[in-house]
N, C-alpha and C positions, 0 to 999 in steps of 0.2 A: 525349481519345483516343476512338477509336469505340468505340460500344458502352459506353464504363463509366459506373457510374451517377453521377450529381453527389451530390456529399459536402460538408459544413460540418465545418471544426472548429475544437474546442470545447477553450481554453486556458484551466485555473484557475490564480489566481498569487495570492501573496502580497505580488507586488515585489519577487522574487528577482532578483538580478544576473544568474542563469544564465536568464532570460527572453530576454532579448538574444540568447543564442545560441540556441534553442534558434527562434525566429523568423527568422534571418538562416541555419538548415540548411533551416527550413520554404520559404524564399524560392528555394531553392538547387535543391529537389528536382524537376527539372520532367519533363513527360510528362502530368502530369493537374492540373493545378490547382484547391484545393478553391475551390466557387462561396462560400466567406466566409470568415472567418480571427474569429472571437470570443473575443477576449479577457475573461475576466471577474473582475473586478478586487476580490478579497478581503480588500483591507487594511482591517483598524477605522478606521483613521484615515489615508486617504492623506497621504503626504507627500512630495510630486513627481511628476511624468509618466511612465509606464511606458513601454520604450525600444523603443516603437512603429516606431520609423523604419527600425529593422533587420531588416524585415521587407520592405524594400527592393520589391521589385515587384509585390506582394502586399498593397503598405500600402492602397492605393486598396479593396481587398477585406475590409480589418481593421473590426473593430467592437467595442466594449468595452460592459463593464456590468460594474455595481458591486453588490456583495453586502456590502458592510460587516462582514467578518469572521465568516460566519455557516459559513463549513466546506467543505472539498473536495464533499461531496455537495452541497450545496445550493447551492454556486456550479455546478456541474455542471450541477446542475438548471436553473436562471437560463437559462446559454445553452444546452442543450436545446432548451429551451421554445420557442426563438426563431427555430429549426432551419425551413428552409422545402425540404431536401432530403431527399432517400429515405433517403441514411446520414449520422449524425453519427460522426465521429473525435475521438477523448479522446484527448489527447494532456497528461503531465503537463509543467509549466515547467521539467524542469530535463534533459529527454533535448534527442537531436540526432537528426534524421533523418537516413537515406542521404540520398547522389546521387540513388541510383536509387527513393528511398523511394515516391512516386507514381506512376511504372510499376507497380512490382509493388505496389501499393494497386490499382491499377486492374486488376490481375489478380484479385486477390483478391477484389473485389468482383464482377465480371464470374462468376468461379465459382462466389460462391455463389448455392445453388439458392434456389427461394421456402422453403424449409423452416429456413433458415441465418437467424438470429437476429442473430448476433454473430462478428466474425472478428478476432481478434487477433494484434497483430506480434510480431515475435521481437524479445526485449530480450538487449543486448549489454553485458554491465559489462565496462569492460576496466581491470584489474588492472597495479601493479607488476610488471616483469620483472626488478626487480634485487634484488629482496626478496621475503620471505613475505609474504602480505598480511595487514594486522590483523584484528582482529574485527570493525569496522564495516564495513572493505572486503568481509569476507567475506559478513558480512550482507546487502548490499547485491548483493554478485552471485547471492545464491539468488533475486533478481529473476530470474533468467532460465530459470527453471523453474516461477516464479510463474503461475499460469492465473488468464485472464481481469483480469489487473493494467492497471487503465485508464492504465498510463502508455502506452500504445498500444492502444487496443481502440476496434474501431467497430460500433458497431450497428444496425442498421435504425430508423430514427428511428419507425415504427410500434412498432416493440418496446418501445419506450423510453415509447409514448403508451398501451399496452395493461398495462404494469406498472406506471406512474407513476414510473416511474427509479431515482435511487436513493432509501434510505432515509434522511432526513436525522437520524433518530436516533444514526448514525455519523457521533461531532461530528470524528474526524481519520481521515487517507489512512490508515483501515486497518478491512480486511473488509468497508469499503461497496462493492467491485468484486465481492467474493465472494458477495455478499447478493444483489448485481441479477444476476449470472450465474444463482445457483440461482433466482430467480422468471421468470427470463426460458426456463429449461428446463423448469420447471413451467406455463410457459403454453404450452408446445408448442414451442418453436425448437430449432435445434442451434446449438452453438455450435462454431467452428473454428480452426483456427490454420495462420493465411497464409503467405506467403512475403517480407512486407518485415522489415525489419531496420532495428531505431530504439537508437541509442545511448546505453546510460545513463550516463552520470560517475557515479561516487564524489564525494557533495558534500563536504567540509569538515565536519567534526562534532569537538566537544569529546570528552575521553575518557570524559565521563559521558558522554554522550548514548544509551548504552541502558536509563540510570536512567528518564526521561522514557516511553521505548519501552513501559515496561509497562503504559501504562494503557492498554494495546491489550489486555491480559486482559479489560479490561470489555466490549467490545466482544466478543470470545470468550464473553463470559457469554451477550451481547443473541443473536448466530447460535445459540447452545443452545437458546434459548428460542424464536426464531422456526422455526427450521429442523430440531429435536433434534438428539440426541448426535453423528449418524451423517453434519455437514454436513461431518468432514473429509474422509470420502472423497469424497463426490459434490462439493464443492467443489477438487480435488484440491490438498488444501492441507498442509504437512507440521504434524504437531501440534509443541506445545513441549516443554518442560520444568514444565510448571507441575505436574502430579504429584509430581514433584520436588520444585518450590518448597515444594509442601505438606508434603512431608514433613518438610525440612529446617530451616522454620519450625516447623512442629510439635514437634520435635525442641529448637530455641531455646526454644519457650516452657515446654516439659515439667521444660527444666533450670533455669527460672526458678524454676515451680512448686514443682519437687522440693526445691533450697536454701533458699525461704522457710517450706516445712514443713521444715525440716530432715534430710530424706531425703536424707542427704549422698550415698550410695550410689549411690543413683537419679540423683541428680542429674550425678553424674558420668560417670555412663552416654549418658543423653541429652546431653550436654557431647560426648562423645566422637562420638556419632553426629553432630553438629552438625557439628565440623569435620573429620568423613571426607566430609562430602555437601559441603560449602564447596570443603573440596578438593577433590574431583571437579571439580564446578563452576568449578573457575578453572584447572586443568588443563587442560579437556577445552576453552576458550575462549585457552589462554596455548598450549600443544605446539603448536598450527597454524601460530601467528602467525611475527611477526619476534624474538618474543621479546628487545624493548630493554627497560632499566630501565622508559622512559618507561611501553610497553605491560606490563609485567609488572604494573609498581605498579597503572596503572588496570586490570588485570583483577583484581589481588586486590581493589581496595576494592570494588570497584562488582559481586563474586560473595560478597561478605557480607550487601551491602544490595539486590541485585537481589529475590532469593528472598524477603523479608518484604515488599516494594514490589508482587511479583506478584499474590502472593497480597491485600495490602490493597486494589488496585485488582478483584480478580475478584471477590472479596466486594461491593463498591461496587455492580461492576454487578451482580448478582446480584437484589441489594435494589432496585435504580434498578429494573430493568428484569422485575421479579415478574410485573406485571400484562401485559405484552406478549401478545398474541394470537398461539397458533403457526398457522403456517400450512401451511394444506392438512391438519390435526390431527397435524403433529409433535407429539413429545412428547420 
């Protein structure tokens, strides 16, 4: 299209199945087609051809690279590096673009001024109509109030060479979009939010699977340390429950304490506050949902062992990550 700027992007994967589709909307979307399609291909050990072909007319533009399971940032970074246009687009493997998704890319780009940094798409999670939606679904649609979430976000590939990208000490997809927004507003950019519209699905997830989720507390620890206390608002990110965790854990181990001094008293005190905050907790994640057996049962087990899981990983990082330099003298 006239006038817009040429754009690479830049696809991290795992060898998810939803890679397929998620190329075959890329292929779909015309009006401005990016000048290369990078694939970069983060399996430890591949084991088969990633489903390249479905990228249909586009495929002659595709190009891959291998990071050998080294992390959403640092495959990120791989194809960055390798970016020979003015904007690179992140794009994660498991959304769908509009139709229209490169018209208004190329709007977007078009308006921003030399002072615009970063322009980010509107994520779309689309939910059950015939039911409440679970707690993973529900998780997954606060994506779209998420800033600066590279499952759409493009940046001026100068940006990208003036911050050094992302931080690869964010070993999984979480906080390392937050980390390179805040350095890329501290080196002087704005960051914006465009007018495309990129589709997320709700993946397929076990009922644990917010068990795993916590060890994004350490990561929560490492932003403390680089960024201080204050990066949830200038990252506009919503905080969690880990206050809570803390306390609720606290609260477990006080009633451990107290029974093995014998402080029977005590102990059944902190007993008691234990499963008023459990219940809260599994309440305040079970009244939204569809409330079936299936979802009941996984929000009780996995709001007894979330809270001790939180807090063990935010400790983890705390200690990992002591010596980390803050920057610009956060504190």
């Amino acid at each position: 299209m006239t006038g817009a700027p040429a754009y690479t992007v830049v696809v991290p994967t795992i060898g998810r199945p939803c890679l397929a589709e998620c190329l075959r909307a890329l292929a779909a979307a015309d009006g401005h087609a990016p000048h290369e399609v990078v694939v970069v291909d983060d399996r430890p050990e591949p084991d088969g051809d990633l489903p390249l072909e479905t990228a249909g007319q586009l495929l002659d533009r595709v190009r891959t690279l291998r990071t050998g399971g080294r992390g959403p940032a640092a495959a990120r970074n791989a194809g960055w590096q390798t970016v020979r246009t003015p904007w690179t687009v992140f794009l994660d493997d498991d959304v769908q673009v509009l139709p229209d998704w490169s018209r208004r890319l190329a709007d977007d780009l078009r308006a921003a001024g030399p002072e615009v940094g970063g322009v980010q798409g509107r994520l779309r999670v689309p939910l059950p109509l015939d039911r409440r939606p679970t707690d993973w679904e529900r998780t997954t649609k606060g994506l779209e109030n998420a800033a600066w979430a590279t499952a759409d976000m493009a940046y001026r590939t100068e940006a990208l060479k003036r911050t050094g990208g992302f931080d690869e000490r964010f070993p999984r997809a979480f906080r390392e979009d937050a980390d390179l927004a805040l350095r890329v507003q501290r080196a002087g950019w704005e960051l914006v939010r465009g007018a495309r519209v990129t589709r997320h699905p709700v993946r397929p997830a076990h009922w644990w699977a917010s068990l795993p989720a916590q060890r994004g507390n350490a990561d929560d620890a490492l932003m403390n340390r680089l960024h201080g206390r204050d990066w949830w608002d200038r990252a506009q990110a919503p905080r969690g429950r880990l206050p809570r965790h803390l306390a609720v854990t606290g609260a477990a181990l006080a009633a451990a304490g107290c029974a093995l001094a014998g402080r029977r008293r005590a102990a059944s005190a902190c007993a008691v506050l234990w499963t008023l905050g459990t219940a809260e907790f599994a309440l305040a994640r079970i009244l939204p949902g569809p409330r079936t057996a299936r979802e009941i049962a996984g929000m009780l087990g996995t709001s007894v062992l979330i809270p001790p899981l939180a807090v063990r990983h935010w400790l983890r990082g705390v200690v990992r990550h002591r010596h980390a330099e803050p920057l610009g003298g956060a504190e």
